[in-house]
N, C-alpha and C positions, 0 to 999 in steps of 0.2 A: 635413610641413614644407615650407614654399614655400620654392622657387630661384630663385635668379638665376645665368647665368652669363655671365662677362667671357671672350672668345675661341670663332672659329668653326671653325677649322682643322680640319686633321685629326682630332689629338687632342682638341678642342672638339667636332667631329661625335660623335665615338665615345660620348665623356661624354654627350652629347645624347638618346643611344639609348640608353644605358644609364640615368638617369634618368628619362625616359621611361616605362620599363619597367618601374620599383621604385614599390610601391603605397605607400611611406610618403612618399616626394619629390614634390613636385606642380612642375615645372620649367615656371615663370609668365615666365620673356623670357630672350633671349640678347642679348648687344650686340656687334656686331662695327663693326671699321672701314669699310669700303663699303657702299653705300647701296643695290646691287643687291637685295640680298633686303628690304630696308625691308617692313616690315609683313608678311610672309610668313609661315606658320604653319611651327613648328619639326617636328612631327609631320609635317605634308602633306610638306615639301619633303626630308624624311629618309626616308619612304617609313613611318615608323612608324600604327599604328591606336593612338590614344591619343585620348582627349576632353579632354587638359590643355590651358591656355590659352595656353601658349607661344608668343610674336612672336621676329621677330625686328627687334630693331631697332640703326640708326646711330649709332655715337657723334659722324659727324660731321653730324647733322641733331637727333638729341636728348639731353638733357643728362639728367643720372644721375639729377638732382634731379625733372625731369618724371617720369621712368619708374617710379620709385620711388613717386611720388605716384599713378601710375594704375593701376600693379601691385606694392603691397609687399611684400617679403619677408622671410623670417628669417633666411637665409644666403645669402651672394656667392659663388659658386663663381669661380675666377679661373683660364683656363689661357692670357691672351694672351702679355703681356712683362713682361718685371722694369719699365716704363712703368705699366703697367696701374695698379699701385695709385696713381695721381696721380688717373686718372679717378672713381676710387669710393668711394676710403679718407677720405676726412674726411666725406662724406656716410653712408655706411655706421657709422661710430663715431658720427658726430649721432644718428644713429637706433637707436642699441644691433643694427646687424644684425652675425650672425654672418661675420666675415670668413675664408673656407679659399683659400690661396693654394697652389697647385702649380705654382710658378714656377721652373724649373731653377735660373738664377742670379740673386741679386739683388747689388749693390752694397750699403757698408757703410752707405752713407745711407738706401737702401730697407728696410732691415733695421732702423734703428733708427728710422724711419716706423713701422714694423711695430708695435714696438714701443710707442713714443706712443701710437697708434693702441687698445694693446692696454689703452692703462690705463681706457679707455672704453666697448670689446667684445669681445667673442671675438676671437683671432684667432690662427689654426693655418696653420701653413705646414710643407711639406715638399717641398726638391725631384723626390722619385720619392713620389706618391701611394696606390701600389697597395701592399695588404697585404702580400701574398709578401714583395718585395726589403724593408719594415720588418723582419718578423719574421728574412730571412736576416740583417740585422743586429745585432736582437738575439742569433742564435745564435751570431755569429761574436764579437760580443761576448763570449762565455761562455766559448767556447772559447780565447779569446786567455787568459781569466782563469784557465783551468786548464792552461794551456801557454804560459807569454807566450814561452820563447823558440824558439816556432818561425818557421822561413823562412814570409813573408805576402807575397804576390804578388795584384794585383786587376786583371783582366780585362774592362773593359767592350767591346760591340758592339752597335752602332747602323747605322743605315739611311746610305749614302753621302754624302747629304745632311746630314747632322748635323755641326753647327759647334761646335769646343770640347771639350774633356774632358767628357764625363757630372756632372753636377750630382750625380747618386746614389752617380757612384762616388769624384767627391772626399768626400760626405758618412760615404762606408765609410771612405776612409784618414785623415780626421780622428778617426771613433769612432776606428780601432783606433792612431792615433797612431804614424801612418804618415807618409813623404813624396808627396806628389803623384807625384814619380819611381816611385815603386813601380807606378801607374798604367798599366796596357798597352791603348791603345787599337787599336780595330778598326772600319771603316768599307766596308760593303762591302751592295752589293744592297738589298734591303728590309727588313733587320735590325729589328723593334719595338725590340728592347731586349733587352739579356743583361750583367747581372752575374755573375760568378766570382770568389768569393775562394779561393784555394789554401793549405793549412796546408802546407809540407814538415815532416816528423817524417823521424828517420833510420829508414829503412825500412818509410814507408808515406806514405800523402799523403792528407788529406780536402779534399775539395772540396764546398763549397755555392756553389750556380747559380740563377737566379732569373731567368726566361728569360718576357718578355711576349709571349705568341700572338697578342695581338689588343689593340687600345687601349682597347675595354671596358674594361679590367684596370681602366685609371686611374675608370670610371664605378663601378665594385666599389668602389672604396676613397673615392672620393668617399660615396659610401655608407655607407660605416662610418664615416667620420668623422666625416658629419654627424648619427649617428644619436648617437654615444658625446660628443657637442659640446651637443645637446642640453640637456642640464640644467648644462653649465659658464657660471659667469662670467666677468666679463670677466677678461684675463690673457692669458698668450703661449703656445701649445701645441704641442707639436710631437707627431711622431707617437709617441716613446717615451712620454708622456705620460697616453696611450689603449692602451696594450697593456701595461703595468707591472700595473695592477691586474687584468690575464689573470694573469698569473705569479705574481700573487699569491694567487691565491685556493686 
């Protein structure tokens, strides 16, 4: 399956190398904002040994519509800004390519973009990407449905840097239909990432934790979702979507 991915960062390097690395992804261009790596190969300059064809190019020197024409793909990986989808999304839906956004926060407008978008191709969004923290929400899910009145407390931590409540962990206190207040944020050091949900039960406590070692994580789950996306049409996906028919089986 050919890639495309929107954002270079951090967590865009990481995804880079993890893609890279998975024999079914063929990751064909990255597009970031600055023009410094312009035409620069994703493999050489990530230190990885891969023969995939990956550039890297500017969004402010080349337009979506060029790139696409020189290198076309089947899915957009997106990890830049809730923005991002302005630069891709009505080319991307012209062209039936698979859109996966892992965008922490989007406004209601970007959301029902998404949507539109969706009536014409794939397109899967989830603010936290990586498998773990989906399936720790479906369990907490299950458990809330077999104890709904126990005390629920949610726990995120994040690197010092990090601006705003967790995109993951408001998406945890909506499932379990919670208030935002419930929310206990932590910001401190290098933190990837760490969700806690806490059940209180009178005389005993479960805890599930979903703790990211490394931003691979998010290249893992980019992975599954593009493999399990594969034979969907078009429509709106989220990541319950793709792990329901696990549970099902």
């Amino acid at each position: 399956m050919k890639i495309g991915l929107i954002g270079f960062g951090k967590t865009g390097k990481a995804v880079a190398t993890a893609l890279l690395q998975n024999k079914e992804l063929t990751l064909e261009w990255v597009i970031r904002r600055k023009k410094i790596l312009d035409n620069r190969n994703v493999a050489e300059y990530l230190g990885v040994e891969s023969d995939e064809p990956g550039l890297i190019y500017s969004s402010s020197s080349h337009t979506i519509d060029e790139i696409l024409d020189k290198h076309p793909v089947e899915a957009i990986i997106d990890f830049s800004s809730d923005s991002g989808i302005y630069l891709y999304g009505n080319a991307a839906a012209k062209r039936k390519i698979k859109i996966i956004s892992a965008i922490s926060h989007y406004q209601k407008e970007q959301i029902d973009l998404l949507k539109t978008l969706s009536i014409s191709t794939t397109v899967f969004w989830s603010p936290n990407i990586t498998l773990g923290v989906n399936y720790l929400l479906f369990a907490a899910k299950f458990l809330k449905k077999i104890a709904p009145w126990a005390d629920i407390v949610i726990v995120e931590e994040h690197f010092k840097d990090k601006a705003g409540v967790s995109g993951t962990a408001i998406k945890i206190a909506e499932a379990l239909e919670l208030e935002i207040e419930s929310i206990n944020t932590v910001r401190a050091g290098g933190i990837v990432g760490k969700h806690e949900i806490i059940f209180g039960f009178p005389f005993q406590t479960v805890r599930l934790i979903h703790e990211s070692i490394s931003r691979e994580a998010f290249g893992s789950g980019v992975a599954f979702v593009a493999k399990n996306l594969k034979s969907k049409g078009s429509g709106f996906f989220q990541f319950e979507d793709l792990l329901l028919p696990y549970f099902k089986a």
